[in-house]
C-alpha positions, 0 to 999 in steps of 0.5 A: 626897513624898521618900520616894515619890521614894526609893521610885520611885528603888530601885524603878526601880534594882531593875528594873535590877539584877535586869535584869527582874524583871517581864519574860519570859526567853528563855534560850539554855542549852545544857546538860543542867540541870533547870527547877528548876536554872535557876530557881535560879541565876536567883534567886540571881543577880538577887534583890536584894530582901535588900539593902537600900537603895542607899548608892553607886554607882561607875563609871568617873567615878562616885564617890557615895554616899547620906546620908539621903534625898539623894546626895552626891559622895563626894570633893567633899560636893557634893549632887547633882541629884535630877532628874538621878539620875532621869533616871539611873535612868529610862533605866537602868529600861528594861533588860531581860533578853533571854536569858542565855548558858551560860558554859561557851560564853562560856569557849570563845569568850572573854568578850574577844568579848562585853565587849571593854573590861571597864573599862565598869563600874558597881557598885551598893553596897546595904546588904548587898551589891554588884552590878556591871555590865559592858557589852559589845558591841552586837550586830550583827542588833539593838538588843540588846548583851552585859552582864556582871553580878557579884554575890557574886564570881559572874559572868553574861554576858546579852544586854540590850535597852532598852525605853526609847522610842526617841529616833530616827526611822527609815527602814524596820523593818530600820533601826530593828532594827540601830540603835545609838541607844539601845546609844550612850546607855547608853554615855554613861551608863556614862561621866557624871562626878559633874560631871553629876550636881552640884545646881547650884540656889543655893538647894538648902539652903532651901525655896523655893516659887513658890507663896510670896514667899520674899524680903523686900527685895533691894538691887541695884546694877550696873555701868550703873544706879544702886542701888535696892531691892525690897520684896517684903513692900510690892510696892514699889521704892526709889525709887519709880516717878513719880505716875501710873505704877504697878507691872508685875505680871507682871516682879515675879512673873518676877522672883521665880520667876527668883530662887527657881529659879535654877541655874547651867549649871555649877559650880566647886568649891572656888571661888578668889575671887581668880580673879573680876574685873569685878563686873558686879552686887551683890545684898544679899538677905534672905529671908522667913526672915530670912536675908541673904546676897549674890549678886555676878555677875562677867565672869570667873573666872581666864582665862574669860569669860562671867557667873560668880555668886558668893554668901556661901551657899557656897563655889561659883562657879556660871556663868550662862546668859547669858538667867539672867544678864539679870536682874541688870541689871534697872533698878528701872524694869523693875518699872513700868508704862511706859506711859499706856493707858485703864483701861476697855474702852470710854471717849471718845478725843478727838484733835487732829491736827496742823492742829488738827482735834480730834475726839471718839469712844467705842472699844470695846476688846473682842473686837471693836474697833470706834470709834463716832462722838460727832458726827453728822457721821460713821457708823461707816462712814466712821471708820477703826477698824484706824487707831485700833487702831494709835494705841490699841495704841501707847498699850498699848506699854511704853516703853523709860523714863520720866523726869520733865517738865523741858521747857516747855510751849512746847518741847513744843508745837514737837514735838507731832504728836497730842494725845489726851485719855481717862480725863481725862488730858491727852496729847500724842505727840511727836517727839524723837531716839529715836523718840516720847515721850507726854507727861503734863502734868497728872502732870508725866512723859514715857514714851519710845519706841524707834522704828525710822524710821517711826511706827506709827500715823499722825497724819494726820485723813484716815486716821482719818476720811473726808470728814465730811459739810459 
């Protein structure tokens, strides 16, 4: 696979350099030369087919260079970002001889007209030679803009257009001719830092996939919650989580494809770890290989504040987004089930409301949600079924934590509103200074609930159910 991406980046890279070896040519010679000398000098120009591989590439902040299949900083031995360096080339890919200038008339206006700031170079080194781009000026009627390219001490002005899709939306046709879109981003091309380009991936020495679990156990510990483990080889936390509460599958698999893709937004090199302050998170990993190492995440670095990560893998500081930051302070109750829901679509659903009128119905929790009656006293006509949507998809909420059941009976029956039994659980909805709690009794547990200032469901029979017949 790396070497087709290889392949890709010199082909793409090729394309740029010989300015459009597929393309069609306009030349503007206004010499006497023959057909044959033009296609001469344009072979000895842009052929670049005996160069060999690409082994670096400088510009004015560039400074790289190819070991093996990947690119490295030349003065830091940082690796660098193979999707970057293809972004790179995609947009230097789009390059393509417009027409070439006869130099005899570039020396008689003056190559100050057409390169203006000949420091906007970028050299090419291959095996076997060096190529060099300048750029010039836009010019004014087109897209279009002047670049100078060197080869072997020999050196031509073209004009250039990019045929990379244009990023902006445009007015008219005329407005779209003139604009300096595209010409401004090869412009920011020409001035990227090897700081852009650097491989920010934490784990870019190991192989690690989302198809696997690449992690056996990790420890963590954080500034708010106590320490806990995670087996990912067992699918299980230390401690775990209460009898009757089960794992939430999906905050496991994000969590693991978080960890196996986790990059900083940006990077500090060589780090100085006096500088870090405020440890906010300690994780003690070992890998599926075997392999342990730690990731402690900071306030700040030296005078900047903000997520700065820390790891025993290398001699880095990587700065976290604050959204990547989030998942080192997950609570081991983020990878439970807070919640008490029915396990089947369609069960018996028994309420007792608060004057202790207690009904029994069967829902079915389908494509469409429909609440039957079990008692003749009621049609499904004269059962609200949207009210026990809401009670029902209260119950499928995840709660904000779940703690074990130190109150008694009694105490919870001065804050009960609803009582409710399915899957042969025992139920009961109460009020507490949050917002509500279900309570288990039989599994001895409560899950809790943030609400805002209303219920979201009601606990009132006449909203459940019309008049029953007498």
């Amino acid at each position: 696979m790396k070497e087709k991406i290889l392949k890709h980046k010199n082909l793409a890279l090729f394309l740029v350099l010989v300015l459009a070896l597929a393309g069609t040519y306009i030349f503007e010679e206004k010499s006497n030369r023959t057909a044959e000398a033009e296609h001469a000098k344009k072979t000895q120009l842009l052929d670049t087919e005996k160069l060999g591989d690409i082994q670096g590439i400088q510009g004015i902040k560039l400074n790289f260079e190819k070991r093996g299949n990947l690119f490295f900083d030349k003065d830091t031995n940082l690796q660098l970002s193979e999707p970057r360096l293809d972004e790179f080339f995609q947009i230097l890919a789009g390059l393509k001889v417009k027409t070439f200038l006869n130099q005899a008339e570039v020396a008689k206006v003056g190559m100050n007209f057409y390169i203006p700031d000949p420091s906007m170079k970028m050299t090419f080194r291959f095996e076997k030679g060096e190529l060099t781009f300048t750029l010039g000026k836009k010019l004014d009627f087109d897209q279009s803009f002047y670049m100078e390219v060197t080869r072997d001490g020999v050196s031509q002005v073209v004009i250039v257009n990019d045929e990379s899709p244009d990023p902006s939306v445009y007015q008219s046709d005329e407005e779209y001719k003139k604009s300096d879109v595209k010409y401004k981003r090869i412009q920011i091309v020409f001035l990227l830092t090897n700081k852009y380009f650097y491989d920010t991936r934490v784990f870019k020495e190991f192989k690690y996939t989302d198809e696997r679990i690449n992690f056996k156990t990790i420890s963590i510990a954080t500034f708010r919650n106590k320490k806990y483990a995670i087996d990912f080889e067992k699918s299980q936390t230390i401690p775990p989580p209460p009898k009757g509460i089960g794992y939430y599958e999906d905050n496991w698999v994000s969590f693991l494809e978080f960890l196996t893709k986790l990059e900083g937004k940006n990077l500090y090199y060589p780090a100085d770890p006096k500088l870090l302050t405020e440890i906010l998170s300690e994780f003690e990993v070992v890998d599926r290989e075997g392999r342990k190492y730690t990731l402690d995440v900071y306030k700040k670095y030296g005078e900047e504040s903000g997520y700065f990560l820390k790891t025993t893998l290398d001699n880095i500081v990587y700065q976290l987004k604050p959204a990547d930051a989030q998942y080192f302070f997950v609570n081991v109750q983020d990878f439970w089930q807070k919640r008490i829901m029915p396990k089947e679509k369609e069960f018996n659903f028994k309420i007792t409301f608060l004057d202790n009128q207690t009904e029994t119905v069967k829902i079915s929790d389908k494509e469409l949600f429909k609440v039957m009656p079990t008692d003749s006293r009621f049609t499904e006509g004269t059962i609200r079924a949207l009210e026990f949507k809401r009670l029902i998809e209260f119950f499928k909420t995840e709660g904000n934590h779940v703690t074990e059941l130190t109150e008694s009976p009694s105490e919870i029956l001065k804050k009960n509103i609803l009582r409710v039994q399915f899957d042969n659980r025992n139920l009961s909805v109460i009020l507490d200074e949050n917002g509500a709690s279900i309570v288990d009794f039989d599994q001895k547990i409560m899950v809790h609930y943030y609400l805002g200032a209303k219920l979201p469901f009601s606990i009132k029979h006449e909203d459940y159910f019309i008049a029953a017949k007498k």
